[in-house]
KOLMARFI-393397 format. One record per residue (C-alpha): residue number from 1; y negated, z negated, x. Coordinates in pm, 1 decimal. Example, Ala and Ser with C-alpha at 12.3 -4.5 7.8 and 13.67 -1.06 7.14 Angstrom:
+------+----------+----------+----------+
! fike !        Y !        Z !        X !
+------+----------+----------+----------+
!    1 !    450.0 !   -780.0 !   1230.0 !
!    2 !    106.0 !   -714.0 !   1367.0 !
+------+----------+----------+----------+
END
This chain:
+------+----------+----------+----------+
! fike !        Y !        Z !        X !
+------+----------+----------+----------+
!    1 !  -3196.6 !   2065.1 !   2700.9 !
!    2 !  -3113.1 !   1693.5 !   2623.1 !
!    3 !  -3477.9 !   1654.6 !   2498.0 !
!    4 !  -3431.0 !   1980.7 !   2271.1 !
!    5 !  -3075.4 !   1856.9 !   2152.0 !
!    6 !  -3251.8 !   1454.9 !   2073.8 !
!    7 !  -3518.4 !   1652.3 !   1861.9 !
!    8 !  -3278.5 !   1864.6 !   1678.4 !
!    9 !  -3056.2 !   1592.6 !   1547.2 !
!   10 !  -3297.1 !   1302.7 !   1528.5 !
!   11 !  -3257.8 !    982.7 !   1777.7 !
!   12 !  -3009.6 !    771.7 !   1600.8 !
!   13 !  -2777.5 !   1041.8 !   1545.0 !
!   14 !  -2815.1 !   1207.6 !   1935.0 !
!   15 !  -2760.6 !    817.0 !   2023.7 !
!   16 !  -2470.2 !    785.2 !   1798.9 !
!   17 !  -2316.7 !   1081.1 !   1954.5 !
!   18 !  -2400.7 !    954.9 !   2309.1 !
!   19 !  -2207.3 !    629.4 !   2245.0 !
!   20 !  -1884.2 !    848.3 !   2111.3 !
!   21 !  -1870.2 !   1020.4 !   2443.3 !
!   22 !  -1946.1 !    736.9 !   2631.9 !
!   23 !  -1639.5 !    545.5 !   2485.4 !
!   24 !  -1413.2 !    858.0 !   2500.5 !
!   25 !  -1466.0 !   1057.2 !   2148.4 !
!   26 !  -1328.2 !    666.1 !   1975.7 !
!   27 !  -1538.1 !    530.9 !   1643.8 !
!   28 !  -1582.0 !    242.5 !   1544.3 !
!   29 !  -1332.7 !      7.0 !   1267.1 !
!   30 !  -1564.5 !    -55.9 !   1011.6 !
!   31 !  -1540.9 !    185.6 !    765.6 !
!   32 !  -1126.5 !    165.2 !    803.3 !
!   33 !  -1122.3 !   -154.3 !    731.4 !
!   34 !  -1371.7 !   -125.5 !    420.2 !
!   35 !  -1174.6 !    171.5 !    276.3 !
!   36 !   -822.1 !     12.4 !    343.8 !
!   37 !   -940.9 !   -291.0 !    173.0 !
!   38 !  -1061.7 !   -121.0 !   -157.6 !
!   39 !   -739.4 !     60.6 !   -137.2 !
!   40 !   -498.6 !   -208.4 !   -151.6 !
!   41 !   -724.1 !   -364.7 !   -371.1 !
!   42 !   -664.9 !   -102.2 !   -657.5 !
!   43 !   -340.4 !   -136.9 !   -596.8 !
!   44 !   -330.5 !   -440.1 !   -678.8 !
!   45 !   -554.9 !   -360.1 !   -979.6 !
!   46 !   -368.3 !    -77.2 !  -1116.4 !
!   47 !    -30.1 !   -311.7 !  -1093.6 !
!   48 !   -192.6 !   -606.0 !  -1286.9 !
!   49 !   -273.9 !   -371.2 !  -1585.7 !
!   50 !    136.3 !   -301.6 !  -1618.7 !
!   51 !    150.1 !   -639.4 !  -1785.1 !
!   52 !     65.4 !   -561.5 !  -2130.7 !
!   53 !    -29.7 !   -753.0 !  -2384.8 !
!   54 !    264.9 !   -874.7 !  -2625.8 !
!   55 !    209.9 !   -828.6 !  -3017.6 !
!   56 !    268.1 !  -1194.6 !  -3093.9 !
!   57 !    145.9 !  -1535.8 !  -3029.4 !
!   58 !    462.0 !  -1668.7 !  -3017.6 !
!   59 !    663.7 !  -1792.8 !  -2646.0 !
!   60 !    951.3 !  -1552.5 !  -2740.2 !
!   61 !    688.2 !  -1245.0 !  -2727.8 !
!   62 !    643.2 !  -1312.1 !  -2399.8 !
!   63 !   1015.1 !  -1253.3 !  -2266.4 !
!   64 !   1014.9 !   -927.0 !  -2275.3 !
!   65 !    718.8 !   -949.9 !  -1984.8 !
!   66 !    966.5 !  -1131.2 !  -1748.8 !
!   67 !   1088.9 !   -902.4 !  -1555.8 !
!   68 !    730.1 !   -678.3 !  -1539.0 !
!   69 !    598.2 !  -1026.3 !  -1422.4 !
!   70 !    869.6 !  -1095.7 !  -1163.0 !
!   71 !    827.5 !   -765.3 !   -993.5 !
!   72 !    457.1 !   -783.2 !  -1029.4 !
!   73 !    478.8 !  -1118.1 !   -861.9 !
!   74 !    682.9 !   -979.7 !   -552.2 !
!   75 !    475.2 !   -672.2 !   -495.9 !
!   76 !    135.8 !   -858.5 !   -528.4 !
!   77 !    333.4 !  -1061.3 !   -273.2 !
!   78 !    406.0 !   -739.2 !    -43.6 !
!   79 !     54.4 !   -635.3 !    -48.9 !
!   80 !    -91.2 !   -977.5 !     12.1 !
!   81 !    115.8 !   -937.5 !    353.6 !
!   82 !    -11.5 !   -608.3 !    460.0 !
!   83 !   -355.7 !   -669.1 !    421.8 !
!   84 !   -305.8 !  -1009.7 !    579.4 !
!   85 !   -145.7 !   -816.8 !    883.0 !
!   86 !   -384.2 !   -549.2 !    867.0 !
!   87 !   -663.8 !   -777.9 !    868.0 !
!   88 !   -542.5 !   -898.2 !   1193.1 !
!   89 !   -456.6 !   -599.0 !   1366.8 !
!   90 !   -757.4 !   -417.1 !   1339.8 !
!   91 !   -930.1 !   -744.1 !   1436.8 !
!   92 !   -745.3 !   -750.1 !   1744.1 !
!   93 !   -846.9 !   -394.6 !   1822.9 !
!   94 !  -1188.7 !   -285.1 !   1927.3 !
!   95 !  -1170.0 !    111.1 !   1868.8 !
!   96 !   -962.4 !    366.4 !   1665.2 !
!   97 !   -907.6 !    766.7 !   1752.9 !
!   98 !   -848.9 !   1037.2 !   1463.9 !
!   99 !   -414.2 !    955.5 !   1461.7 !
!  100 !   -501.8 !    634.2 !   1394.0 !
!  101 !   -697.5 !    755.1 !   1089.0 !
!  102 !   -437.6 !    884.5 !    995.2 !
!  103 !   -138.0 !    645.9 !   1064.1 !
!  104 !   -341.9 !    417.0 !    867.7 !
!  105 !   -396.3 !    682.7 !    568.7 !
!  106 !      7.7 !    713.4 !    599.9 !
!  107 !     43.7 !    394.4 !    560.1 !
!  108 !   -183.7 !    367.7 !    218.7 !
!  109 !    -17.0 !    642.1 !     92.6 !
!  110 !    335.2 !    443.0 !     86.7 !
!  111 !    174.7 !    145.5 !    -65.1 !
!  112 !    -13.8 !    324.1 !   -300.4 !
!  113 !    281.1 !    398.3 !   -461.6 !
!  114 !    378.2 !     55.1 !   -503.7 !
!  115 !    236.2 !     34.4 !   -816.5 !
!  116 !    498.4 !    334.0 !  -1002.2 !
!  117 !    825.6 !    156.6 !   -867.4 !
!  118 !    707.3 !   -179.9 !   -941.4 !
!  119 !    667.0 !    -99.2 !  -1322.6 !
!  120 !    982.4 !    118.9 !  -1340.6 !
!  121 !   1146.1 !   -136.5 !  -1171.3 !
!  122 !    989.9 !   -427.6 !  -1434.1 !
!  123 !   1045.0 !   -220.3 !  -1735.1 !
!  124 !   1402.6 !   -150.6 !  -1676.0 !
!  125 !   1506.7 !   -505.6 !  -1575.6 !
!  126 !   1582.2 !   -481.8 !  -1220.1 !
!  127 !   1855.1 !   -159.6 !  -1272.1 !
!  128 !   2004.9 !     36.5 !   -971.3 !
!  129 !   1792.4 !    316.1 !   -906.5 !
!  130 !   1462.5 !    208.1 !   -948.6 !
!  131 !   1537.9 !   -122.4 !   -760.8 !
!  132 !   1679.4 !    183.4 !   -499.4 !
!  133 !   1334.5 !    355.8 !   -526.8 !
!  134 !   1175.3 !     44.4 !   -427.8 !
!  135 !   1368.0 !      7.1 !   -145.8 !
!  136 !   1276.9 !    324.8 !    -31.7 !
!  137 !    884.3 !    255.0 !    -58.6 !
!  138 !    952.3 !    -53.6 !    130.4 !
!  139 !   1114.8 !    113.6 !    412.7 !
!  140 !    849.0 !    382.3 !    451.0 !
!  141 !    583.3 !    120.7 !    439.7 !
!  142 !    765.2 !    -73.8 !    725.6 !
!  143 !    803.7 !    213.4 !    936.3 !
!  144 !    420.4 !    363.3 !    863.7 !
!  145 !    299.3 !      3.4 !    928.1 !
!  146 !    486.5 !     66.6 !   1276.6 !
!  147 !    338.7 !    376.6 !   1378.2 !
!  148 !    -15.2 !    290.4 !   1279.2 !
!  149 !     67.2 !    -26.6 !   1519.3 !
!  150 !    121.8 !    203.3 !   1788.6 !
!  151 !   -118.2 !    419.1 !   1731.6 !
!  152 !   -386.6 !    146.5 !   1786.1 !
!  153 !   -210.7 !     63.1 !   2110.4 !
!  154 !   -212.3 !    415.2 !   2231.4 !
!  155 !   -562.7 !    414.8 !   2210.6 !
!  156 !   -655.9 !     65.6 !   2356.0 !
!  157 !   -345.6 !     45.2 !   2647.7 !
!  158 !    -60.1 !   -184.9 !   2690.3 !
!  159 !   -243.7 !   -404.3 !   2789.5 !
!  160 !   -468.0 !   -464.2 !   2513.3 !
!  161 !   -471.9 !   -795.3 !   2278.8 !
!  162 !   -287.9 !   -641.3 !   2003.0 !
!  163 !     -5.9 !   -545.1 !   2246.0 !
!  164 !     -5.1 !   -861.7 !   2410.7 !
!  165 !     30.3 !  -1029.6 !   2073.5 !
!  166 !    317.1 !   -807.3 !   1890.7 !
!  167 !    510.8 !   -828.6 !   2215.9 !
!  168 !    894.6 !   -725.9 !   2082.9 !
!  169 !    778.0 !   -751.6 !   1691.9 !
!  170 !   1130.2 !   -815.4 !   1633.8 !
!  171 !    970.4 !   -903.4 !   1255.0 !
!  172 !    825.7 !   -562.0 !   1233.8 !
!  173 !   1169.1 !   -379.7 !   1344.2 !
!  174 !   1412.9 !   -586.3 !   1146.8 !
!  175 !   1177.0 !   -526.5 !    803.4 !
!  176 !   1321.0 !   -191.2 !    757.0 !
!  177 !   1648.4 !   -219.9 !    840.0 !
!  178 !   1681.0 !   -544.0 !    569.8 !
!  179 !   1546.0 !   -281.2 !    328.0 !
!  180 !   1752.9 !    -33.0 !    398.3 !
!  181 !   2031.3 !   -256.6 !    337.4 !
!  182 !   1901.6 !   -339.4 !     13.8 !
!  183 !   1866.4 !     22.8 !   -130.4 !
!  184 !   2205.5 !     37.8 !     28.6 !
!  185 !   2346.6 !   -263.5 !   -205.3 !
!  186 !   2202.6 !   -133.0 !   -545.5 !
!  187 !   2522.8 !     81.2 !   -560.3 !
!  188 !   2712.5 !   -186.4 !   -629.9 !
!  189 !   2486.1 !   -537.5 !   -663.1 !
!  190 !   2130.0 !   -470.8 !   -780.1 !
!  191 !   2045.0 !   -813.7 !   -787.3 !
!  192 !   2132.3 !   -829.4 !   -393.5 !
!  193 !   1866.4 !   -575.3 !   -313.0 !
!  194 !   1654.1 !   -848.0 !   -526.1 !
!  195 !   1774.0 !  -1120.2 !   -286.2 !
!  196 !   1719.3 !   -942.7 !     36.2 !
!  197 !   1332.0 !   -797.0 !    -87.9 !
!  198 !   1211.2 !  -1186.1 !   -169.3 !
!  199 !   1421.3 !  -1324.7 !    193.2 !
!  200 !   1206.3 !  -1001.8 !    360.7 !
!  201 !    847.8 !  -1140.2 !    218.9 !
!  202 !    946.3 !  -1453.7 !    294.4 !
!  203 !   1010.7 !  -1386.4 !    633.2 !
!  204 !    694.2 !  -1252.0 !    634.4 !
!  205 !    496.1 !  -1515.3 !    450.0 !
!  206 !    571.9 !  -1759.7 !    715.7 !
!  207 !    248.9 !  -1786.5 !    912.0 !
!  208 !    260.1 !  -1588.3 !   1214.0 !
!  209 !     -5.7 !  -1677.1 !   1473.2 !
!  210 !     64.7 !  -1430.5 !   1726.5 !
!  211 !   -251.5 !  -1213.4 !   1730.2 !
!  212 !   -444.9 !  -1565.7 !   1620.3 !
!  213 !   -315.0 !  -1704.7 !   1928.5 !
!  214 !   -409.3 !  -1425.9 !   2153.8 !
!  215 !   -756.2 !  -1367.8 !   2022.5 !
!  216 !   -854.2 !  -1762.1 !   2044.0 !
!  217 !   -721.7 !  -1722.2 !   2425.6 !
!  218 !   -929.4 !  -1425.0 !   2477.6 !
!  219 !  -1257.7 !  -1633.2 !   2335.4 !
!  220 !  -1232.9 !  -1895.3 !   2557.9 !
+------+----------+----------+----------+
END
């Protein structure tokens, strides 16, 4: 029967399939990482082309760009940090199930709109709601971020690197709530949801050398 079956579907897929049982129905990160990495790249992309070109060559055309720049500035920012955090969570992890396929498409689909409340945001110089709507993306990014964190320990145990290295991720939990508070403060103070969004990336722009720590550890 096993011969029948390896003549059926060809030896590297019957091996393929052989290695998925073997490690428990898990797959490999590779093509994760390669799709979440052309993802937040057109992100990225599709942000840049907000700034438009002004119809003059003089400085004063150019200061009606500030604010589109500003808020391009601090989402490039944003995504900059998730893929650097991304990067090193799935390089602390060795294997990835189905949910954490999609806790990672979860969180893509949060960044991915990004792009929408940074322009709105630009284009209307910082005003309540769309500085609110930001807020919002933020907060569901956080929280996906979390979930596709846990995910990947599910699979791997709590005693894996990447749980070793998060530990209480008290980073990770306060994100949201400084967020939150922001989307709560556009009622009254827009430009204190500002405040709290650049003190949140750079709380995260700070190195952190948790899971760099852990995996140099593990090498040696």
């Amino acid at each position: 029967m096993v011969r029948s079956l390896h003549r059926r579907l060809g030896g590297p897929l019957f091996r393929t399939l052989l290695s998925r049982v073997a490690n428990g129905g898990l797959m490999g990160k590779g093509r994760l990482e390669a799709f979440s990495d052309g993802v937040l790249a057109i992100i990225i992309t599709i942000m840049v082309l907000e700034l438009k070109v002004p119809h003059g060559e003089s400085i004063a055309a150019l200061a009606p760009l500030i604010p589109v720049f500003l808020s391009y500035v601090l989402s490039f920012i944003y995504v900059g940090i998730y893929w650097n955090n991304h990067h090193h969570m799935l390089h602390a992890s060795k294997k990835i199930s189905g949910q954490v396929l999609w806790a990672n498409l979860h969180l893509l689909f949060w960044l991915s709109l990004l792009p929408f409340a940074t322009g709105w945001m630009g284009e209307n110089h910082f005003a309540r709601l769309p500085s609110a709507l930001y807020g919002v993306i933020l907060v569901c990014s956080a929280i996906a971020y979390l979930l596709l964190q846990r995910a990947i320990i599910a699979v791997e145990g709590a005693g894996s690197m990447l749980a070793v290295a998060v530990g209480r991720d008290w980073k990770g939990k306060l994100s949201p709530v400084l967020y939150l508070a922001a989307v709560v403060s556009t009622a009254w103070l827009p430009w204190v949801a500002q405040a709290i969004y650049v003190l949140a990336a750079l709380l995260w722009v700070i190195p952190d050398r948790r899971i760099e720590h852990v995996l140099s550890k593990g090498e040696t």
